[in-house]
C-alpha positions as a LaTeX table, in Angstrom:
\begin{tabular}{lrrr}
\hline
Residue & $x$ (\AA) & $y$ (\AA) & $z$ (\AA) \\
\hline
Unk1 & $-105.82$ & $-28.85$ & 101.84 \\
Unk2 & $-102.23$ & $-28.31$ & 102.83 \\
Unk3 & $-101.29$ & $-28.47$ & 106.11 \\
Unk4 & $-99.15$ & $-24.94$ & 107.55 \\
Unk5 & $-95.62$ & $-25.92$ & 107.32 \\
Unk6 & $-93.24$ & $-25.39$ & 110.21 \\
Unk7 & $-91.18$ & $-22.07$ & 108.46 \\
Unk8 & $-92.78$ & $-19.35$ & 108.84 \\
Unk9 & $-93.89$ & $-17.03$ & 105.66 \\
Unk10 & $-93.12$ & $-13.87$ & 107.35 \\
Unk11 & $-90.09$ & $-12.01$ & 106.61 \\
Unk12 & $-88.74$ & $-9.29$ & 109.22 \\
Unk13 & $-87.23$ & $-6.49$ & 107.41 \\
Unk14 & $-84.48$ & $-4.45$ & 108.51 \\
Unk15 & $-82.51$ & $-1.78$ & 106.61 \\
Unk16 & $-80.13$ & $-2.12$ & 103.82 \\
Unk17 & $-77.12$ & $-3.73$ & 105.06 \\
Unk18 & $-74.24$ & $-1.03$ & 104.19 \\
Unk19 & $-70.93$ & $-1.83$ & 103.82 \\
Unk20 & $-68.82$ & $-0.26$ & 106.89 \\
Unk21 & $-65.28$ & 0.87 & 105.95 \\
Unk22 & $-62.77$ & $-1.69$ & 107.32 \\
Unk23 & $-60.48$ & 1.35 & 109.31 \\
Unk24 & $-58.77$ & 1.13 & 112.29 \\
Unk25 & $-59.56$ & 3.14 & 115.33 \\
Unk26 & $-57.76$ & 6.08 & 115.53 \\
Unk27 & $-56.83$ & 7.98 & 118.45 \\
Unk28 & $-57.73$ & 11.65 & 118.57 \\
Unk29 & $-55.08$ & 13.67 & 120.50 \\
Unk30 & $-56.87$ & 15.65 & 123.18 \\
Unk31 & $-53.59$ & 18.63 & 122.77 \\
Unk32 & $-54.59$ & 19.27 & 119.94 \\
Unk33 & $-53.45$ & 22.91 & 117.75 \\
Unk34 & $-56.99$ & 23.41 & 118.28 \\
Unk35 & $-57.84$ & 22.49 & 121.94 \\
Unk36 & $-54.09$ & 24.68 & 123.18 \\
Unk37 & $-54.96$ & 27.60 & 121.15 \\
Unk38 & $-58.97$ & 27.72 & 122.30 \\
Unk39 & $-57.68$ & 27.34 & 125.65 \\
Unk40 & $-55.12$ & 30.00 & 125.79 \\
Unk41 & $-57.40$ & 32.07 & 124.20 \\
Unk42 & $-60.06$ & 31.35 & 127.04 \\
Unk43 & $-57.92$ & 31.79 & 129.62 \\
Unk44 & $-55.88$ & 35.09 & 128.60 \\
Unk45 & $-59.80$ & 37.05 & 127.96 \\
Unk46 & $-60.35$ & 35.74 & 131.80 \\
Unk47 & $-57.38$ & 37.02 & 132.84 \\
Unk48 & $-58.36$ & 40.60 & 130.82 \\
Unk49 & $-62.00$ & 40.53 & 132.56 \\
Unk50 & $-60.44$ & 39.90 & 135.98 \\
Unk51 & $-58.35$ & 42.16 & 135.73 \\
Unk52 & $-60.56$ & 44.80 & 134.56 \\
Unk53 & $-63.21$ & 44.22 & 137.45 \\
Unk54 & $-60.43$ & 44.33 & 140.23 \\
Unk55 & $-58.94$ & 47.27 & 138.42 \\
Unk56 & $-62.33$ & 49.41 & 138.45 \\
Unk57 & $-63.21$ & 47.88 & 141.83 \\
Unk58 & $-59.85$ & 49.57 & 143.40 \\
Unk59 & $-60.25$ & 52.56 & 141.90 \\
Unk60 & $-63.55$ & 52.79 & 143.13 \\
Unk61 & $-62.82$ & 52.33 & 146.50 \\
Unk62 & $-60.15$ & 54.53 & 146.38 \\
Unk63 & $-61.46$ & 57.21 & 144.78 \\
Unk64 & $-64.51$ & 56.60 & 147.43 \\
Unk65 & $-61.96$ & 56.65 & 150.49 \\
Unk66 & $-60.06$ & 59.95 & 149.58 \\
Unk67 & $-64.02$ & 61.56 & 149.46 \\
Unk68 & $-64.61$ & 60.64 & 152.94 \\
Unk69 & $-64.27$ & 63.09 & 155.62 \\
Unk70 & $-61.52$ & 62.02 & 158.64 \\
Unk71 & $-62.69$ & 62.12 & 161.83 \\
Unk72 & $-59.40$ & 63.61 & 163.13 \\
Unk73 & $-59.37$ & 66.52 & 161.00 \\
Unk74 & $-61.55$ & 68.82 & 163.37 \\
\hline
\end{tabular}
């Protein structure tokens, strides 16, 4: 009988070794066309809605003021 040699007969496995591309890193601009037209975008609707909602607000109040019976008129 042969004694158990000091290498072991198990093999771990791991995945296929793919080559990586050799590239360098590149830098991604944050200001991008992308980003500045997303962002004007964003900010010009937020502009629309707030003006909207102050513009309906005013009115209402308005239009709720002049309804209002004055005290002094009597």
């Amino acid at each position: 009988m042969s004694e158990p040699t000091a290498r072991s007969s198990l093999s771990v496995s791991s995945a296929p070794e793919t080559s990586v591309p050799e590239t360098s890193p590149q830098r991604h601009r944050l200001w991008s066309r992308d980003f500045i037209l997303a962002s004007l975008t964003n900010f010009l609707i937020a502009m629309v809605f707030y003006l909207l909602i102050t513009a309906m607000a005013s009115t209402r109040w308005i239009a709720s003021w002049h309804r209002t019976p004055s005290p002094v008129s009597r």
